[in-house]
N, C-alpha and C positions, 0 to 999 in steps of 0.2 A: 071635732074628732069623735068618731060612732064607741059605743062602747067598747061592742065584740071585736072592732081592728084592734083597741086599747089592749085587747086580751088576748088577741094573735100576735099582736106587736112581744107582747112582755113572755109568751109561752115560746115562742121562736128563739127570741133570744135567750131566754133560761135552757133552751133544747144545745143553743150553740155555746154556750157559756159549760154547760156541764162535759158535751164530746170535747171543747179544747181542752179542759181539764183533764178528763180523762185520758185522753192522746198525751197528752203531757206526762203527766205520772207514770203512766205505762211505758212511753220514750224513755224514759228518765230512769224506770226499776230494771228495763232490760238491756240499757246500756251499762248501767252496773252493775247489774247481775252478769251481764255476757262477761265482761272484766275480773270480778270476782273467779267464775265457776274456769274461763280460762288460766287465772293464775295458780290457782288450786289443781287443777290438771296437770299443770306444767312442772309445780312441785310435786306432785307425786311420783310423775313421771324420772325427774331427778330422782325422786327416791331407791324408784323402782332400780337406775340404772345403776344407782351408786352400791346397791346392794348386791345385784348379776355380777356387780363390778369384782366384790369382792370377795364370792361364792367361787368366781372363775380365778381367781389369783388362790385362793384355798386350795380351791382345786387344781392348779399348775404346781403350786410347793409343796403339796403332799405328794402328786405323783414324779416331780422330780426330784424328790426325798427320795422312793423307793426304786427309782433306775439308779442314779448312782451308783 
């Protein structure tokens, strides 16, 4: 076997050996990251509503305090 194949041979696969890696980790950071930043949305969104929720109930009992 020639040298320079020996060194195409071993730079090819270091080229394919570092993109699976990379594909990998990156798969991996933005399937948990998509997970995280969804669930974190979803609780805020809770928050958001459970607050409107109780802004508008404040607001129904004060002003059906003052019709009475």
């Amino acid at each position: 076997m020639k040298f320079s194949s020996l060194k195409t041979v071993i730079v090819v696969l270091s080229v394919a050996a570092i993109m699976v890696l990379t594909l990998g980790i990156s798969s991996f950071a933005y399937i948990i990251g998509k997970t995280y930043i969804v669930n974190a949305y979803i609780g805020e969104m809770k928050n958001v509503a459970r607050i409107s929720g109780r802004q508008i109930q404040n607001f129904l009992t004060i002003n059906s305090f003052w019709q009475s």
